[in-house]
Backbone bond lengths (Angstrom), bond angles and torsions (degrees), N, CA, C in turn:
res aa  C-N    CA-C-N  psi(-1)  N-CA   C-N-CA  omega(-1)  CA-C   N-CA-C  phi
1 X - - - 1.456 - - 1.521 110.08 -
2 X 1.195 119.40 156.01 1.720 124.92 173.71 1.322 108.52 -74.99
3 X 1.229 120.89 175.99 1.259 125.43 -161.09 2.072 90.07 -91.57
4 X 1.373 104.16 -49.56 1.505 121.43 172.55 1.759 109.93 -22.14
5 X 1.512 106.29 -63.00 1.394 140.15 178.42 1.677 96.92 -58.40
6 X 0.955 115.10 -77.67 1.774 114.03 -175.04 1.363 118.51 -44.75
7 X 1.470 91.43 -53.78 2.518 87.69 171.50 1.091 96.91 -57.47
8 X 1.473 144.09 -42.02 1.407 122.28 -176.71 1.149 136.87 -31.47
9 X 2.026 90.57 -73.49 1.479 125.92 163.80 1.693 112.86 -41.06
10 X 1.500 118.18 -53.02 1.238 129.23 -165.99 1.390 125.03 -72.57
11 X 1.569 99.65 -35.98 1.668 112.89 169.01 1.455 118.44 -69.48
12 X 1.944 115.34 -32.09 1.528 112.10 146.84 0.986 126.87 -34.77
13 X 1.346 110.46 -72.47 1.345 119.11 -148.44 1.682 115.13 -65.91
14 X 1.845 105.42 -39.46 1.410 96.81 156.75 1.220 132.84 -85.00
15 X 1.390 135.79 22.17 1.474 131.82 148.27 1.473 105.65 -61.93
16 X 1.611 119.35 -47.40 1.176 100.72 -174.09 1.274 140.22 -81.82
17 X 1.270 114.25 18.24 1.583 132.79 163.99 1.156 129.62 -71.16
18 X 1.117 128.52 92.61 1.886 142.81 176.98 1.792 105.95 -29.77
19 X 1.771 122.71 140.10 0.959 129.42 174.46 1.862 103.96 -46.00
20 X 1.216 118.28 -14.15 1.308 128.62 -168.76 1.352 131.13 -98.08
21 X 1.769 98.65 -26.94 1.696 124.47 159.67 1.224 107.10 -65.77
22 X 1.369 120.32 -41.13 1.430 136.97 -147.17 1.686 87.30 -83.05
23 X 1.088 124.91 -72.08 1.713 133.80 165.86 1.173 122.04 -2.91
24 X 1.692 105.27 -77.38 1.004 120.48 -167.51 1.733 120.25 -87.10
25 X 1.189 117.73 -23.29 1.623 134.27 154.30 1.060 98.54 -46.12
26 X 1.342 131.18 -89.00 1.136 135.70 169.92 1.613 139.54 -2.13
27 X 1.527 87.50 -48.55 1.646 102.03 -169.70 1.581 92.41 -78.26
28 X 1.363 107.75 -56.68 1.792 122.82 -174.25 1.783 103.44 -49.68
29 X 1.254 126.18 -23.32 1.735 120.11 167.07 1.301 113.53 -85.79
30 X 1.457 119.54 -39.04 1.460 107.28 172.03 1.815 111.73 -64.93
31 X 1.147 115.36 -64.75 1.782 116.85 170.18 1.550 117.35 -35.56
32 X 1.554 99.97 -31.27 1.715 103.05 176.91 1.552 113.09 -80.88
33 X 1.516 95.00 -32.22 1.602 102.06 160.47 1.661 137.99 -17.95
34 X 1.702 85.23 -68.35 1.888 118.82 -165.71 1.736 91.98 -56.23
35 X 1.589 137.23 -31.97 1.115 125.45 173.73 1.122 139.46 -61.15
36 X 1.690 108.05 -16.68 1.609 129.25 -168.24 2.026 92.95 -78.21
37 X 1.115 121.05 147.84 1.773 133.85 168.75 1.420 89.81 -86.01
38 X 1.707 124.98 76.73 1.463 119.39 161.78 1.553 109.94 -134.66
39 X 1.248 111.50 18.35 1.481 123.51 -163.92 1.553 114.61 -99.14
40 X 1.439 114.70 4.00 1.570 122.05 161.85 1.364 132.23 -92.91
41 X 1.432 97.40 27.71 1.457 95.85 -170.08 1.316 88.94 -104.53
42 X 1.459 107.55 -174.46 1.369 138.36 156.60 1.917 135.61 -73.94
43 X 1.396 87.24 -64.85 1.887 116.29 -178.31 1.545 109.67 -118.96
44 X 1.437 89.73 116.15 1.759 114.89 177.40 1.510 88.73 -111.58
45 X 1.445 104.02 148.21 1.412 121.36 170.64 1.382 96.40 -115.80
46 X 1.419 108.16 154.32 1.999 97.75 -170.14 1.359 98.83 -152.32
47 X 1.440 130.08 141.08 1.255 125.30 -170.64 1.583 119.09 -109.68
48 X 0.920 130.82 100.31 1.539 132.75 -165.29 1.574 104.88 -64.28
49 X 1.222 109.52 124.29 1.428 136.79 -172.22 1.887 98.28 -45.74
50 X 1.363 97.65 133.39 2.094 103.29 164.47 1.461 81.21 -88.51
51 X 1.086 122.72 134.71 1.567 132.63 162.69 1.532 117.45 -74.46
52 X 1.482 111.62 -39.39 1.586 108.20 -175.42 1.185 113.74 -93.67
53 X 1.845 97.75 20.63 1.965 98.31 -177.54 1.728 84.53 -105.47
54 X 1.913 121.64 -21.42 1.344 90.83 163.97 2.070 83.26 91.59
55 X 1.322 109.84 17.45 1.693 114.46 -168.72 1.765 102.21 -92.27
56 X 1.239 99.08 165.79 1.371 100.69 175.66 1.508 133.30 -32.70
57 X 1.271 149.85 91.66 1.374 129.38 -173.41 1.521 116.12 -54.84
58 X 1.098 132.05 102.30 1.239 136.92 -176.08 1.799 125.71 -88.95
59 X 1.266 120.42 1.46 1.131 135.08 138.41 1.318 125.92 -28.94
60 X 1.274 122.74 -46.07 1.504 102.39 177.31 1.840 113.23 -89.12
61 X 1.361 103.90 -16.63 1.419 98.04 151.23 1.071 145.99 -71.65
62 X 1.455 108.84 -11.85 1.715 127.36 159.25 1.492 116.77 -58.05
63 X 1.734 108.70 -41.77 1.474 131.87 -157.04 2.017 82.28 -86.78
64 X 1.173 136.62 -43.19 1.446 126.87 162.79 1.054 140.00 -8.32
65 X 1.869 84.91 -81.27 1.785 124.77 167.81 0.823 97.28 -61.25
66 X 1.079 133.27 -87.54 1.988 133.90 -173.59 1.818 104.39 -10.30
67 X 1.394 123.69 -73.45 1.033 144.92 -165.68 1.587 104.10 -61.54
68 X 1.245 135.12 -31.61 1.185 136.26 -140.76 1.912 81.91 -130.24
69 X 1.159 114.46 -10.83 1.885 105.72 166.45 1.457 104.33 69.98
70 X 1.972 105.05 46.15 1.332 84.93 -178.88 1.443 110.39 -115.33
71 X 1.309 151.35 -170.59 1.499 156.42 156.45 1.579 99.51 -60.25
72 X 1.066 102.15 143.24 1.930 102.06 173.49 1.424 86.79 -151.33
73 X 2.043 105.92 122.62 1.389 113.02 167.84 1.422 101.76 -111.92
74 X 1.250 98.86 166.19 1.443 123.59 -160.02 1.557 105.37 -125.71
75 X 1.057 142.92 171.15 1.652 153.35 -179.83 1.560 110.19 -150.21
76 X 1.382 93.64 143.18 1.603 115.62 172.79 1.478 101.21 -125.45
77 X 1.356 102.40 121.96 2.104 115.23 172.24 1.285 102.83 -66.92
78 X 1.897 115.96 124.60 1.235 96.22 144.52 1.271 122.63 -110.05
79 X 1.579 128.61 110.00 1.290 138.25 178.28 1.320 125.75 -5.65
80 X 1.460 107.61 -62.01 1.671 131.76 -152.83 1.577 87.32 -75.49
81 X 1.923 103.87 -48.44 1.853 82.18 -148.58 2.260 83.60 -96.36
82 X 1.344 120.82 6.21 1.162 101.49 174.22 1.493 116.45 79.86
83 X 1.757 132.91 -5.68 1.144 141.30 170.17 1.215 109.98 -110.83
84 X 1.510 125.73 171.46 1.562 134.48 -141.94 1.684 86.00 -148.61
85 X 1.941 110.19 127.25 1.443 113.61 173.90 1.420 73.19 -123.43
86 X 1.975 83.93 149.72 1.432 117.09 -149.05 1.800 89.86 -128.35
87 X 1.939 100.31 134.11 1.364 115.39 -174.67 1.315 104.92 -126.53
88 X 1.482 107.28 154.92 1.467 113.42 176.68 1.621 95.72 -85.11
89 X 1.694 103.02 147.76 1.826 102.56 -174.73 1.724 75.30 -102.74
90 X 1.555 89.10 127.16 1.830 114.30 154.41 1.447 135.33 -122.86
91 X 1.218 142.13 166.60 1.180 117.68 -157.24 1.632 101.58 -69.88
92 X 1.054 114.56 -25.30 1.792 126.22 177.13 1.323 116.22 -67.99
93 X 1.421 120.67 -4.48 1.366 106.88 -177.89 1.489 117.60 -107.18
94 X 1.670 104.96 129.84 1.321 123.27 173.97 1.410 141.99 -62.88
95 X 1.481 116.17 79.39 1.369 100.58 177.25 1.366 141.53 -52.21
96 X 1.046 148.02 138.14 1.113 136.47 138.91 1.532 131.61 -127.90
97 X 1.357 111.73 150.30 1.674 108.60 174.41 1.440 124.49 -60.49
98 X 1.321 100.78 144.58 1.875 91.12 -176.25 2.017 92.32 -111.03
99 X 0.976 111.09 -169.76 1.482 121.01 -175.49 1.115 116.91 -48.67
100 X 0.951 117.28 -11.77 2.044 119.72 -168.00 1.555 93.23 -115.31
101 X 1.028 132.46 -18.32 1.330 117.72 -176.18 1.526 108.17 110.57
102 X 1.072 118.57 17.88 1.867 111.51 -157.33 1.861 78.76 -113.07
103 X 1.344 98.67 132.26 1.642 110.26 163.85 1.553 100.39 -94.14
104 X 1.467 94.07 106.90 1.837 108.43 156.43 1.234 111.91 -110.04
105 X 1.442 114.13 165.25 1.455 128.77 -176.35 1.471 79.10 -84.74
106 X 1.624 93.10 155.93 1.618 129.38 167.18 1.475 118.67 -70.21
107 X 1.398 117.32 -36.85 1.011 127.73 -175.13 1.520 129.69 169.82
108 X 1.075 139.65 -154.62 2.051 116.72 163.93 1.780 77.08 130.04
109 X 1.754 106.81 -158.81 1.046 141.30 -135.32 1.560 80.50 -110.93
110 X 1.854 107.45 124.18 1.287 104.85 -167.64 1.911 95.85 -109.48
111 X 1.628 117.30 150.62 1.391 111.25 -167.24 1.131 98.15 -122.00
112 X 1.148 110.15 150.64 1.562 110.50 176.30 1.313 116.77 -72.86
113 X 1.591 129.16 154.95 1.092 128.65 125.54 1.893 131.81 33.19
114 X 1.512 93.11 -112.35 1.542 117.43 155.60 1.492 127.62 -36.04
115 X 1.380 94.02 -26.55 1.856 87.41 173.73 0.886 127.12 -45.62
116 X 1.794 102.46 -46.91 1.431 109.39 -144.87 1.356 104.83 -91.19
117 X 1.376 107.13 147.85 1.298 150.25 163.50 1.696 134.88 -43.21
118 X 1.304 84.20 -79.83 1.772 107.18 169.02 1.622 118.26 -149.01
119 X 1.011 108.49 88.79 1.567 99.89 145.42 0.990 160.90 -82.97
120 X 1.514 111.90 121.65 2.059 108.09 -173.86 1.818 96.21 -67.18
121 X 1.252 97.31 170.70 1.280 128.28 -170.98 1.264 107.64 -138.24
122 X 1.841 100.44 130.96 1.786 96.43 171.04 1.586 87.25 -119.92
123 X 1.732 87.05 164.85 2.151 101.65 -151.59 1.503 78.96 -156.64
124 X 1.183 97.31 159.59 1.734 133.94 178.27 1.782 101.14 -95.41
125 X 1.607 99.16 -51.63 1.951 88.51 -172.10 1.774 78.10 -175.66
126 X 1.912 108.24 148.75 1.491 113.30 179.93 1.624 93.31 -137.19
127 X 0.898 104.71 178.85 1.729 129.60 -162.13 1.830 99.43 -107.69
128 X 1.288 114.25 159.51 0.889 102.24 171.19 2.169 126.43 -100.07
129 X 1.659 79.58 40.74 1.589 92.57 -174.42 1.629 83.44 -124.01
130 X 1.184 128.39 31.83 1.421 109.50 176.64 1.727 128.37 89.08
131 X 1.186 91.34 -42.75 1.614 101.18 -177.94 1.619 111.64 -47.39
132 X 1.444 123.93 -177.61 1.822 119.66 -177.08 1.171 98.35 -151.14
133 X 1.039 140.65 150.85 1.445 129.30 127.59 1.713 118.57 -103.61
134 X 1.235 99.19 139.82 1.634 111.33 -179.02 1.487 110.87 -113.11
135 X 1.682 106.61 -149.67 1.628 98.48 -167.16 1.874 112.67 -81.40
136 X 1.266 92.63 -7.94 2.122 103.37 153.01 1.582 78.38 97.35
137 X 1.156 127.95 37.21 1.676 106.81 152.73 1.414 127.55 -141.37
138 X 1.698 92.19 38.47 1.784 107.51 144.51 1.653 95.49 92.00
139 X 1.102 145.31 -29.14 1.333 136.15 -136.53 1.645 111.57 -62.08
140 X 1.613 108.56 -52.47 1.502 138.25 159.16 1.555 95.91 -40.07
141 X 1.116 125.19 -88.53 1.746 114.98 -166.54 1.444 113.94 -61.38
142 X 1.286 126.67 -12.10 1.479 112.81 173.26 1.524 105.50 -79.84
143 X 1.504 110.85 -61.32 1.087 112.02 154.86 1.967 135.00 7.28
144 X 1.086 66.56 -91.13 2.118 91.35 176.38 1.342 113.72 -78.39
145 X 1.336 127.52 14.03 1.375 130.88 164.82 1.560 107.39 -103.04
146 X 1.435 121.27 -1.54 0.942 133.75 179.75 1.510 122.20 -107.28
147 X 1.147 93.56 -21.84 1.746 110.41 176.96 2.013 104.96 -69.07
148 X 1.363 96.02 152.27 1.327 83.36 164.18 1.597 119.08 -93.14
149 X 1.751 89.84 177.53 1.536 93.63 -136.73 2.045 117.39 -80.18
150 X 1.558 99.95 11.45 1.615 106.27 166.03 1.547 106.94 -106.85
151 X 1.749 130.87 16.74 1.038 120.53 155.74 1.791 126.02 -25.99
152 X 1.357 131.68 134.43 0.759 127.52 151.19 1.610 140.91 -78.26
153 X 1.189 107.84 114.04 1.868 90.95 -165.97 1.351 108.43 -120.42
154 X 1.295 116.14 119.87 1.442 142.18 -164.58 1.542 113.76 -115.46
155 X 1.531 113.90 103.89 1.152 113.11 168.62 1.783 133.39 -81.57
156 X 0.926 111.57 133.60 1.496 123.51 169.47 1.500 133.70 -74.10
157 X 1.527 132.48 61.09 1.506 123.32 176.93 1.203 115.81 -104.66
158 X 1.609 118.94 157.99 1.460 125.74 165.66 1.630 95.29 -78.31
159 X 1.363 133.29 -12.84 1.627 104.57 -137.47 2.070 88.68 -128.00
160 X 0.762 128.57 129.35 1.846 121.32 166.77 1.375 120.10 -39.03
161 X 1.306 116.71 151.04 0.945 129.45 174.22 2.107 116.49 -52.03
162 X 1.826 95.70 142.54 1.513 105.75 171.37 1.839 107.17 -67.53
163 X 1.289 89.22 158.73 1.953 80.71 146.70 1.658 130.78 -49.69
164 X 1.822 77.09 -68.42 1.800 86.46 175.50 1.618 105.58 -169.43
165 X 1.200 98.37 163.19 1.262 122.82 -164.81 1.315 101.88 -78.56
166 X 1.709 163.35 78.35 1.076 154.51 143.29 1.363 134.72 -2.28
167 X 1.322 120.72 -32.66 1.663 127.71 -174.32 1.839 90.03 -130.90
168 X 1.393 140.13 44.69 1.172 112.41 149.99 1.982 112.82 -73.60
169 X 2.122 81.52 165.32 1.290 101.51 -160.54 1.591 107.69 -102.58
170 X 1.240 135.18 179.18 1.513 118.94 168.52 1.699 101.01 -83.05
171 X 1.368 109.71 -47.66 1.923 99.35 -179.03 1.393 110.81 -60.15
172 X 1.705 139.27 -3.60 1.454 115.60 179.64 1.245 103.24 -80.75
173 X 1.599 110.43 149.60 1.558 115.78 -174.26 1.646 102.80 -106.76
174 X 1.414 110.01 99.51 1.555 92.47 153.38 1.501 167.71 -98.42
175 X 0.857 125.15 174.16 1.734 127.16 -153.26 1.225 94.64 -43.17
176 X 1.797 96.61 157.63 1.468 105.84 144.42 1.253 108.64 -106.06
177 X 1.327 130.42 -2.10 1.948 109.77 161.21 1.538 81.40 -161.69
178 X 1.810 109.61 174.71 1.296 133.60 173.49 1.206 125.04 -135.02
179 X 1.233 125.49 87.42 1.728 118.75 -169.24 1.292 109.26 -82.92
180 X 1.419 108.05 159.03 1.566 113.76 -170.49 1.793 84.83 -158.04
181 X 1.303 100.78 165.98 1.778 121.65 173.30 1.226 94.43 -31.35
182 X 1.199 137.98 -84.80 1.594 168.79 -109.32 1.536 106.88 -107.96
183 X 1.151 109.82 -36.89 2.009 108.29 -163.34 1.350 98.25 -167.53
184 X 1.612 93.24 163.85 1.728 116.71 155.98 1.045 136.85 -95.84
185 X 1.392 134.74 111.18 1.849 94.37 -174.19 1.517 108.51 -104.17
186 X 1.214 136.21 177.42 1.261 123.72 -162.05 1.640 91.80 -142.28
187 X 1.116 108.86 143.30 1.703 105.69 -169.84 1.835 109.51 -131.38
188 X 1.398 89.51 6.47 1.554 100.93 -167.62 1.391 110.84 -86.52
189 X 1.410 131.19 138.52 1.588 111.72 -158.80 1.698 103.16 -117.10
């Protein structure tokens, strides 16, 4: 299927998930998490859930990091130029929603790039070669082309993996694993 075709399919399928699917999915990817060997790092980048997209609740992966004494960065979109400046989350820092629904920090302690460690990833629907498709306006692959190059990149779905992705690109970067309720997949060779 195209990537076009999958946000379709994918943006369905999570409308129809109860504040309660959403919960408990949720909880079962972070707990499915703690099994992955990604817990020696330092800097997690973490993506705070769009709620009316019905997206990963990422809260209990906060409650992780928290526990485990780790750095957790955060991102603010900028539209115009299409790249994401990256903040350390502190107890002082102010979220707020910007027009799309995405809770970014206001501002705080900005991190580079290179810091980071591991980042989760939020996705619409992935392949089972790794690949994702998201909301198709690049932010994730510009992003992670910038990271250095033993980044860890960890995707986040409620739903299993496609066959395959039909219209991948050479700049999309894909995963090194995809957790979901149910499984891991591991894409690292």
């Amino acid at each position: 299927m195209s990537k076009s075709d999958l946000r379709k399919k994918y943006k369905t399928m999570r409308k129809t998930l109860t504040t309660e699917a959403v919960e408990t999915q949720s909880l079962a990817i972070a707990n499915r998490l703690l099994q992955l060997d990604i817990w020696n790092h330092t800097y997690y980048h973490l993506f705070l859930p769009i709620v009316e997209q019905n997206e990963v609740d990422t809260e209990f992966i906060l409650q992780i990091l928290a526990g485990k004494d780790k750095e957790t960065i955060i991102s603010k979109s900028d539209f115009k130029t299409g790249e994401m400046v990256h903040y350390l989350l502190t107890d002082n820092t102010k979220i707020r929603k910007n027009e799309y629904n995405i809770p970014e920090p206001v501002d705080g302690i900005e991190v580079p790039t290179q810091k980071m460690d591991v980042v989760f990833i939020p996705l619409l629907a992935f392949d089972t070669h790794g690949h994702r498709v998201g909301y198709g306006k690049g932010f994730y692959d510009r992003f992670l082309s910038k990271c250095k190059k033993d980044v860890v990149k960890v995707g986040l779905s409620f739903f299993e993996a496609e066959e395959s992705i039909s219209d991948v690109f050479e700049s999309d970067i894909a995963l090194d694993y995809c957790v979901t309720p149910d499984k891991i997949y591991s894409f690292r060779l």
